[in-house]
KELOTOR-475234 format. One line per 5 residues: number of its first residue (from 1); their letters; for each residue x, y, z of N, C-alpha, C. Coordinates in steps of 0.05 Angstrom, whole numbers, plus 5000, padded with zeros to 4 digits. Atoms other than C-alpha are relative to their C-alpha. Example, Ala and Ser with C-alpha at 12.3 -4.5 7.8 and 13.67 -1.06 7.14 Angstrom:
<recs>
1 = as = 5018/4976/5000/5246/4910/5156/5018/5024/5000 | 4984/4976/4999/5273/4979/5143/4985/5022/5014
</recs>
This chain:
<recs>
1 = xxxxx = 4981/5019/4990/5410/5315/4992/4986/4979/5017 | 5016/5017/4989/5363/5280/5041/4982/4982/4980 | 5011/5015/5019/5320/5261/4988/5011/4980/4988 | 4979/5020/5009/5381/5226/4954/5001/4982/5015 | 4998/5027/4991/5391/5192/5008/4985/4982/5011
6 = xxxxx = 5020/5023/4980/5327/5162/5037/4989/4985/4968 | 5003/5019/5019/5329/5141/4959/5014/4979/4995 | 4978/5015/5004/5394/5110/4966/4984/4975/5024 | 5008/5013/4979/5362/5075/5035/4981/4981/4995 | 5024/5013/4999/5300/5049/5007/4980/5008/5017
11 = xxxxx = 5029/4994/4975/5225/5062/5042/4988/4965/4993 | 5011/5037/4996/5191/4991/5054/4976/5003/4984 | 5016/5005/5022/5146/4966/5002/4978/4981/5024 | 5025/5011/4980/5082/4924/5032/4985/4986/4979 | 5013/5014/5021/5047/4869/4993/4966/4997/5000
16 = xxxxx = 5035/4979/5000/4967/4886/4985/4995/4967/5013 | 5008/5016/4991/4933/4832/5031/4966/4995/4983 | 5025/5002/5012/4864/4804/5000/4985/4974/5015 | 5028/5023/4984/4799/4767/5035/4988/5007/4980 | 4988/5017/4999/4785/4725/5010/5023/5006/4984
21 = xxxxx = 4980/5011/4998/4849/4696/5007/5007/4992/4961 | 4992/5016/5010/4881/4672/4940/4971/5003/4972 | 5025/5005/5022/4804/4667/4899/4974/5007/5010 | 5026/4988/4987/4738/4709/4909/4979/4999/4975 | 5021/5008/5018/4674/4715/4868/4995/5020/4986
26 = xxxxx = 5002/4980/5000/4652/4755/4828/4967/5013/5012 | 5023/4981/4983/4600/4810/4855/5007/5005/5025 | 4995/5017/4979/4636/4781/4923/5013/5042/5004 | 4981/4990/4982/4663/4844/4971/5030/4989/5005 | 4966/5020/4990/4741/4829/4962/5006/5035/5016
31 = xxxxx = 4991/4988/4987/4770/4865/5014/5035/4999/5003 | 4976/4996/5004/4838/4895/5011/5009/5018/5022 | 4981/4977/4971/4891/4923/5072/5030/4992/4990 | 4960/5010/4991/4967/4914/5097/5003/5011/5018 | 4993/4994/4964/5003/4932/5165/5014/5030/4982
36 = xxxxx = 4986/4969/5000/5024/5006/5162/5033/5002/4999 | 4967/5004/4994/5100/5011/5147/5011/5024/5017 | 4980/4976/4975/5151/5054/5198/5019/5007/4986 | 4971/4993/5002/5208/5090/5174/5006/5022/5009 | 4981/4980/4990/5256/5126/5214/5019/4989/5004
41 = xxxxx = 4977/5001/5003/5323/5129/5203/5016/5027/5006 | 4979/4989/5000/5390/5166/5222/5022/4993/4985 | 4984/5000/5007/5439/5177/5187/5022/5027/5002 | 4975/4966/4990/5508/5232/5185/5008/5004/4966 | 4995/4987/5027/5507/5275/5122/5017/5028/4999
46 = xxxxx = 4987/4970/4985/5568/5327/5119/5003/5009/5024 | 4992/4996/4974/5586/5320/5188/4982/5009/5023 | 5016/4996/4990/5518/5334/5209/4977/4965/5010 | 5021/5022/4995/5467/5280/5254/4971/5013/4986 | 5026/4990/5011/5399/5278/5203/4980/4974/5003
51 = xxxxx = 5024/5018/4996/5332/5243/5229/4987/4999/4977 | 5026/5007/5019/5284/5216/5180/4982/4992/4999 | 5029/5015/5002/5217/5201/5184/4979/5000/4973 | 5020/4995/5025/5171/5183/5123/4970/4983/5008 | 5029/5011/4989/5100/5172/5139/4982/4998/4974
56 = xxxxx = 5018/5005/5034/5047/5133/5079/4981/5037/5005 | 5008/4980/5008/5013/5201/5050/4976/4986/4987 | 5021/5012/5018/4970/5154/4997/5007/4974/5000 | 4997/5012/5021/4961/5092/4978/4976/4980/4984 | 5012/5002/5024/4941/5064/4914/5000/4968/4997
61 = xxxxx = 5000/5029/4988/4913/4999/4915/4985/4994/4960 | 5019/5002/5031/4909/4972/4835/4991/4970/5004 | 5004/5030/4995/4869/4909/4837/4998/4985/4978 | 5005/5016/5023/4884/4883/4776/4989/4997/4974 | 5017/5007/5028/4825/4888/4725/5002/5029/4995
66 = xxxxx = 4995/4972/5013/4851/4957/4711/4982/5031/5026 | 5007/4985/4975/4814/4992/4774/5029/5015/5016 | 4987/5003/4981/4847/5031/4825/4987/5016/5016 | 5007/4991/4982/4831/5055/4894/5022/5018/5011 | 4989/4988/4986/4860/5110/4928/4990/5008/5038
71 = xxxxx = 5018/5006/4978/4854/5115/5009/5032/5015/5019 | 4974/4997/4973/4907/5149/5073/4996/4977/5010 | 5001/5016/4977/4896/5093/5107/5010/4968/4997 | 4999/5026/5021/4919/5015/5098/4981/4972/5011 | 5023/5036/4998/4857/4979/5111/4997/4985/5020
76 = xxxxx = 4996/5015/4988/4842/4933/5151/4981/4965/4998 | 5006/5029/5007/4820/4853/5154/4968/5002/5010 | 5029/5001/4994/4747/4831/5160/5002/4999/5032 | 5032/4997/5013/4702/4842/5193/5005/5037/4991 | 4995/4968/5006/4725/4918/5193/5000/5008/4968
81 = xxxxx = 5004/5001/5028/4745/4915/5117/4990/5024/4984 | 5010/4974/5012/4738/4987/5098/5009/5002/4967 | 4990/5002/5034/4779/4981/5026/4989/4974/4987 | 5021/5014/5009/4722/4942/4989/5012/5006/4966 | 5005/5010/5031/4722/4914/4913/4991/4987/4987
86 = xxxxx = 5026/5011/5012/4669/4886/4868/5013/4994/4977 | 4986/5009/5024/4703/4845/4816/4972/4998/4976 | 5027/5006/5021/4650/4836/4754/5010/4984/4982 | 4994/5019/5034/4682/4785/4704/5014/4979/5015 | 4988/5022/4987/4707/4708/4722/5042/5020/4987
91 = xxxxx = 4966/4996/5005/4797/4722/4713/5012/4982/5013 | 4987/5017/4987/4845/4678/4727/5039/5023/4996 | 4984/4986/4997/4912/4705/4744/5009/5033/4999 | 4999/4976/5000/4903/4775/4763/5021/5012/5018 | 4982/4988/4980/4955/4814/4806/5000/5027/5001
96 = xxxxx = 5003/4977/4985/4937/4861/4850/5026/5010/5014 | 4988/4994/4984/4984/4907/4882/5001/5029/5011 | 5001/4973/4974/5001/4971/4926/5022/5010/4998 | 4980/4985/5002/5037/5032/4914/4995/5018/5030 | 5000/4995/4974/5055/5073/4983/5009/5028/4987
101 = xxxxx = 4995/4975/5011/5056/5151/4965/5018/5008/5036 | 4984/4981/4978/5108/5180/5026/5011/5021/5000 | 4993/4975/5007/5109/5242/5049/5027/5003/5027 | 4966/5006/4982/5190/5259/5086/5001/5020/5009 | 4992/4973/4988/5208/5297/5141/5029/4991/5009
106 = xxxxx = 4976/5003/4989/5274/5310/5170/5005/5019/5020 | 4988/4978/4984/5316/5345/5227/5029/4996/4993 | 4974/4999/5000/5387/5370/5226/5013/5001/5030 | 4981/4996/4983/5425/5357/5295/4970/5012/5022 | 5025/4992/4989/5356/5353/5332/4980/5033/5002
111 = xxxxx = 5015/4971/5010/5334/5420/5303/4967/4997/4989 | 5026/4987/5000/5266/5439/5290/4990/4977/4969 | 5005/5019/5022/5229/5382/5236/4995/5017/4974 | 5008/4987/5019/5225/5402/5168/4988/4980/4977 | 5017/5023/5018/5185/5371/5112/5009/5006/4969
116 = xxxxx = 4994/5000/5031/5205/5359/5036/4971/5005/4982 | 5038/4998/5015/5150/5383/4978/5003/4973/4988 | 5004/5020/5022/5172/5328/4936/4983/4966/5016 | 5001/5027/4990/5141/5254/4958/5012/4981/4983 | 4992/5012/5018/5167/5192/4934/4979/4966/5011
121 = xxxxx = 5018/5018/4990/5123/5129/4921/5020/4980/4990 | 4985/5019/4995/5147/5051/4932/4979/4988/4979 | 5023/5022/5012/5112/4995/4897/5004/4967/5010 | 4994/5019/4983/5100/4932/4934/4994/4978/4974 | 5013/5030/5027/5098/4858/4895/4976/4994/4996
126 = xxxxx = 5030/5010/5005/5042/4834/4867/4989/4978/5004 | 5017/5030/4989/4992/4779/4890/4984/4990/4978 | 5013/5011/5019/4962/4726/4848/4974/4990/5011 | 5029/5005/4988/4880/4725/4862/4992/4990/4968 | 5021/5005/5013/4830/4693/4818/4972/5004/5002
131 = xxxxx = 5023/4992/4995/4763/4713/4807/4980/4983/4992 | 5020/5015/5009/4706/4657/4802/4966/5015/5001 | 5032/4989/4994/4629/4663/4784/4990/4968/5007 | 5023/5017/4973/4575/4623/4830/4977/4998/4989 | 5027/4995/5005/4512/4607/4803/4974/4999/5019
136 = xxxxx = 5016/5017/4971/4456/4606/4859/4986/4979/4989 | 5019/5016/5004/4410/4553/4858/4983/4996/5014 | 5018/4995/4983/4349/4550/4892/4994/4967/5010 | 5006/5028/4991/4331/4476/4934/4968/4993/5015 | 5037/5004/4975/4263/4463/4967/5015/4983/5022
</recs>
């Protein structure tokens, strides 16, 4: 029944952030995060008060050229930039995006927390990156 309803509720989706921004290179370190989402909620099920907390468990970061990364954690922006990706082919219109695996706990009437086996994952929108190639050139 909880389950039902933190499906009825929604859990917050999160759209995959990428450095660079918009168009990276290929061979280039694209780096991928997002801000950590919160959910807790109350609600009254059967005359009972039930807390909800769902905390990210996984998530799955597909970047597009058929890759995906898995990670607990959601990354973070350069210079830190721990969720790293090495594109190898020029693409134009790729879309990356981010699924959020959550795992749910609940209490009944501030009773003792309990945790669900099942998780349920979100899927956030997808971003439009392009991938260019660079040729070096050498200058005296």
């Amino acid at each position: 029944m909880v389950l039902r309803e933190v499906r009825t509720i929604g859990l917050p989706t999160r759209r995959i952030q990428v450095q660079p921004a918009d168009t990276t290179l290929v061979n280039l370190e694209t780096i991928f995060y997002t801000t950590e989402p919160v959910f807790n909620h109350t609600t009254r099920l059967l005359g009972y008060d039930i807390d909800i907390i769902a905390h990210p468990a996984r998530y799955t970061w597909h970047t597009g050229d058929g890759e995906t990364l898995t990670t607990t954690t959601p990354g973070a922006p350069y210079p830190q930039g721990s969720i790293v990706h090495r594109y190898h082919h020029r693409a134009t219109n790729l879309h990356p995006r981010l699924h959020i695996t959550y795992q749910i706990r609940f209490r009944v009437n501030d009773r003792n927390w309990q945790t669900i086996d099942q998780t349920l994952t979100t899927q956030g929108p997808p971003t439009t990156l392009t991938i260019k190639e660079a040729t070096p050139l050498l200058t005296s």
